[in-house]
C-alpha positions as CSV (number, residue, x, y, z in Angstrom):
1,X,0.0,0.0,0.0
2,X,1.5,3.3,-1.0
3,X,2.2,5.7,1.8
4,X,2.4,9.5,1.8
5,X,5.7,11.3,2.9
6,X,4.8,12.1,5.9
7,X,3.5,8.8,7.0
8,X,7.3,7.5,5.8
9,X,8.9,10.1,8.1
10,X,6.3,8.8,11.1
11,X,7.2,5.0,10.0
12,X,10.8,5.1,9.6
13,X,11.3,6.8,12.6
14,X,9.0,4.3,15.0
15,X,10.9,2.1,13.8
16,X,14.5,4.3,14.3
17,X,12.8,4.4,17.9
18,X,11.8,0.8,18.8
19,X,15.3,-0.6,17.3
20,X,16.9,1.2,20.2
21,X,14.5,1.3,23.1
22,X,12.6,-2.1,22.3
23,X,9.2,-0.4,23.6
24,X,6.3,0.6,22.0
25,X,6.2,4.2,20.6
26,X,4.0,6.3,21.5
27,X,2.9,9.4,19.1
28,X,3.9,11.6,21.7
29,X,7.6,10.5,21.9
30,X,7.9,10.8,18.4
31,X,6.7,14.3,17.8
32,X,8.6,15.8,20.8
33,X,11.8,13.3,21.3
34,X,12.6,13.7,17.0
35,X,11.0,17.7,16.3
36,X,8.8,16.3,13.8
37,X,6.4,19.1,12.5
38,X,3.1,17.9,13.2
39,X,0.7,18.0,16.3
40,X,0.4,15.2,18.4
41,X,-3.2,14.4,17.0
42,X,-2.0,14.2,13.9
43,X,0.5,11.6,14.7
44,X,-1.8,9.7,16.4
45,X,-4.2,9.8,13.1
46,X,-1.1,9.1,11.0
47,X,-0.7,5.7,13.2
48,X,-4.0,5.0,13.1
49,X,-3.8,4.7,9.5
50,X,-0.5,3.1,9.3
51,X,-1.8,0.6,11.6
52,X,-4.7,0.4,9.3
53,X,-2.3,-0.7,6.5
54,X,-0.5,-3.3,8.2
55,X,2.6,-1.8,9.0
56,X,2.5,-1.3,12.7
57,X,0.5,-2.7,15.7
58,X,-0.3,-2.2,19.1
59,X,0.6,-4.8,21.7
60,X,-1.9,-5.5,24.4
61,X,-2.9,-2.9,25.8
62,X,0.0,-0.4,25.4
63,X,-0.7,3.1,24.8
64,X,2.3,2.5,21.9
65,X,3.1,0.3,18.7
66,X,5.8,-1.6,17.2
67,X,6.7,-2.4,13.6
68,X,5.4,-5.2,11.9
69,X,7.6,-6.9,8.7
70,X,5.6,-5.0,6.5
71,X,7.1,-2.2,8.1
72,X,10.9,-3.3,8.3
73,X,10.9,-4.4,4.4
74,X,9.4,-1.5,3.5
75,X,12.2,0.4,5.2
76,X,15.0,-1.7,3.5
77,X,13.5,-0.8,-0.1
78,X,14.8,2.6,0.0
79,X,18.0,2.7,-1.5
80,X,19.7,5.2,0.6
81,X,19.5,2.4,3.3
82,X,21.8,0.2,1.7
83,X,24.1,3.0,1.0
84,X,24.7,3.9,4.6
85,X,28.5,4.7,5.3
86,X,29.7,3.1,8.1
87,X,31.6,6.0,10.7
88,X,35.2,6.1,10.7
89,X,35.5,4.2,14.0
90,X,33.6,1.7,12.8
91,X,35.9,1.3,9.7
92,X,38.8,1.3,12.6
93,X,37.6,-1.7,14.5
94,X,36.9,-4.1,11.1
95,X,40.2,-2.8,10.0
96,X,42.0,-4.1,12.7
97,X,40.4,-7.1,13.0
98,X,41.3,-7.6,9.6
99,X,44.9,-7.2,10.0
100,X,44.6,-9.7,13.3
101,X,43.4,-12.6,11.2
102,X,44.9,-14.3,8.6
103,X,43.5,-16.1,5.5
104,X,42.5,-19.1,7.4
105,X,41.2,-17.8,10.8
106,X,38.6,-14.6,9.9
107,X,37.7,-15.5,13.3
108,X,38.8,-12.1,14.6
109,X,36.7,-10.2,12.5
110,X,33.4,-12.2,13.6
111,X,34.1,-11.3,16.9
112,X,34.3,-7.6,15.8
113,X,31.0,-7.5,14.1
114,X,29.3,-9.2,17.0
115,X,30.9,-5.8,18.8
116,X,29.7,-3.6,16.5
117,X,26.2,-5.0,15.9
118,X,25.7,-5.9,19.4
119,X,24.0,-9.3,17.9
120,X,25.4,-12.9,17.4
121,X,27.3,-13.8,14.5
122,X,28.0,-16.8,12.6
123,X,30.8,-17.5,10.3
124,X,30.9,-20.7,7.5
125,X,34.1,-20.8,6.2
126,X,34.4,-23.2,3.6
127,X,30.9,-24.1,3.7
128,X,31.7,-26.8,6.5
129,X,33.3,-25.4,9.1
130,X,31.2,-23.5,11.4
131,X,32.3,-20.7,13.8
132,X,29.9,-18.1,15.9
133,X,30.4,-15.4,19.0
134,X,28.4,-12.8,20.3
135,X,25.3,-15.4,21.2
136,X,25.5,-13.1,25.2
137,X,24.5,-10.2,22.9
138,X,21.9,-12.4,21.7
139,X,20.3,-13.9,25.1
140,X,20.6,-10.0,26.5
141,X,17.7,-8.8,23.8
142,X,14.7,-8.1,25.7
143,X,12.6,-10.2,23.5
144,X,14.7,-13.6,24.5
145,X,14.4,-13.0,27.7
146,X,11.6,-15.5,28.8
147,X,12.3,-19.2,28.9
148,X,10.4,-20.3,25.8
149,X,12.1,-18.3,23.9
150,X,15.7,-19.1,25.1
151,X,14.5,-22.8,24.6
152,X,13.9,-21.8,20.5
153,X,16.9,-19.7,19.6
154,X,19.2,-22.5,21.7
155,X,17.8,-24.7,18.8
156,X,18.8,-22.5,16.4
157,X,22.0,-22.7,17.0
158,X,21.9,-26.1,17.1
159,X,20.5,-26.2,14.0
160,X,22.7,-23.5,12.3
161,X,25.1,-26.0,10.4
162,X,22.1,-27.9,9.1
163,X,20.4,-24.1,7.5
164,X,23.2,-22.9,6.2
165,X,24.0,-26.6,4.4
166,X,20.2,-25.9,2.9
167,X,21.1,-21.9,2.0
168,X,24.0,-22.0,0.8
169,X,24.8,-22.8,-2.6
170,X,21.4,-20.9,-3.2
171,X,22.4,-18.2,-2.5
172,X,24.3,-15.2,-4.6
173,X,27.6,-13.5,-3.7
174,X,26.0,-10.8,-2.4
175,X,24.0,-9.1,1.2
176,X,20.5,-10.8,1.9
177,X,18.3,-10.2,4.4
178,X,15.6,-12.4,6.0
179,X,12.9,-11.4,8.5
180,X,10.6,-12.7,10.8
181,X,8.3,-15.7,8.8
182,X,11.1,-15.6,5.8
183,X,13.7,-16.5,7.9
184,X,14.7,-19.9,7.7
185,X,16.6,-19.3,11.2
186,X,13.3,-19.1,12.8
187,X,10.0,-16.6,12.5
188,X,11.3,-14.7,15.8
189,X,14.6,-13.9,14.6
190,X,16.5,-11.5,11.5
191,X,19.4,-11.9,9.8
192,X,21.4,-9.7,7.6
193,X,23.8,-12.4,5.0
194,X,27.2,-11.8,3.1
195,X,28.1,-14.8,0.8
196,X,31.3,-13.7,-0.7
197,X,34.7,-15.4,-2.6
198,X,38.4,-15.1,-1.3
199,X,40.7,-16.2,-3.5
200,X,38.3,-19.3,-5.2
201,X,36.6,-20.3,-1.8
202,X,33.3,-18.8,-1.0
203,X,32.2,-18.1,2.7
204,X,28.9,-17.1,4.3
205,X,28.7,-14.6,7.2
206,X,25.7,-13.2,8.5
207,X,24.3,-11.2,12.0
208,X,21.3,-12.9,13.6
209,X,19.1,-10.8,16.0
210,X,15.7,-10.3,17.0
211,X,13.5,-8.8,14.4
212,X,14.0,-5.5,16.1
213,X,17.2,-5.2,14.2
214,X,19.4,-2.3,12.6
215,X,19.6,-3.4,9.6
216,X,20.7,-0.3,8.2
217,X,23.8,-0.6,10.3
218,X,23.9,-4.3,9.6
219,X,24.2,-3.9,6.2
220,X,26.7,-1.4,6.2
221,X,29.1,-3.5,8.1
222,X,28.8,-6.4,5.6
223,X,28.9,-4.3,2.8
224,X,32.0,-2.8,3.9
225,X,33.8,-6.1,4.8
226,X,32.7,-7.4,1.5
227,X,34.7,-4.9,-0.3
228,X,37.8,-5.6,2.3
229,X,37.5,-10.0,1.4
230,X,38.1,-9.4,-2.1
């Protein structure tokens, strides 16, 4: 469903909001917290209708709303989003972990990502040989925090070898990104993908978080370490 400008401004910022407090936005916190140039009734109409549409929702009873998938893959369709340069510092930590590996052990860098994207990241080198860190980053996301939920991502991971075996010669040498029920790591989880070739011998790296991910920032971090693995 096509959306107006303004109601892209409201939706891409709920969502800039709930990626980093992982609460429901209200239509207050957005007008006064971001400046935006509207009246607080006028948000709240504005969410109504986006909520109409499908690309938010309000959980329980909360006075706020969340993002729905809709929401996050309309966001990665704008180009500019995929173009995001990554800050200096940023560039500064991948470098180095870069120049601490060597061409069989990219172990280093995985361990940097899961830094930077404050998610769990997994690392198939070779196709076969399996490596992750970061899964602490993982179990401290407020949405894995009850039992149940531990229970399901704990067999993801057990699981990972066995999904990547069935992605990867599927996939293309490039970024992917899977969300929420088109995620073949599980329907409660995203994941930003690099496939990429070093010297003959392709790889697969990826960042696996709740759907409440950056993947703006995700993105940027595997699109500037694919230029660095050629």
């Amino acid at each position: 469903m096509s959306l107006s400008d303004r109601q892209k401004l409201i939706l891409r910022t709920l969502i800039k909001e709930y990626v980093k407090s992982a609460q429901p936005v209200a239509s207050g916190i957005l007008v006064e917290k971001y400046n935006l140039d509207i009246s607080p009734a006028t948000a709240r109409n504005e969410l109504i209708s986006l909520e109409e549409k499908g690309y938010i929702h309000q959980p329980h009873t909360s006075a706020g709303r969340v993002p729905t998938e809709a929401a996050y893959f309309l966001d990665l369709d704008d180009k500019n989003l995929r173009k995001k340069d990554l800050k200096n510092i940023d560039k500064e930590v991948l470098d180095q972990a870069l120049k601490d590996s060597d061409e069989s052990n990219l172990k280093p860098v995985a361990r940097a990502l899961a830094e930077l994207s404050s998610n769990a990241v997994f690392w198939a080198f070779h196709k076969n040989d399996l490596y992750h860190t970061g899964l602490s980053n993982l179990f401290a996301q407020p949405e894995f925090k009850q039992s149940e939920i531990v229970c399901d991502v704990s067999q993801v991971i057990d699981r990972m070898e066995e999904i990547i075996d069935e992605l990867f010669d599927d996939l293309a040498e490039e970024s992917h990104v899977y969300i929420g029920s088109n995620n073949p790591f599980g329907a409660f989880l995203g994941v930003t993908l690099l496939k990429y070739r070093r010297q003959g011998i392709s790889g697969l790296v990826g960042i696996l978080g709740p759907i409440r991910m950056d993947y703006a920032r995700n993105l940027s971090l595997l699109t500037y370490l694919q230029a660095k693995l050629k």
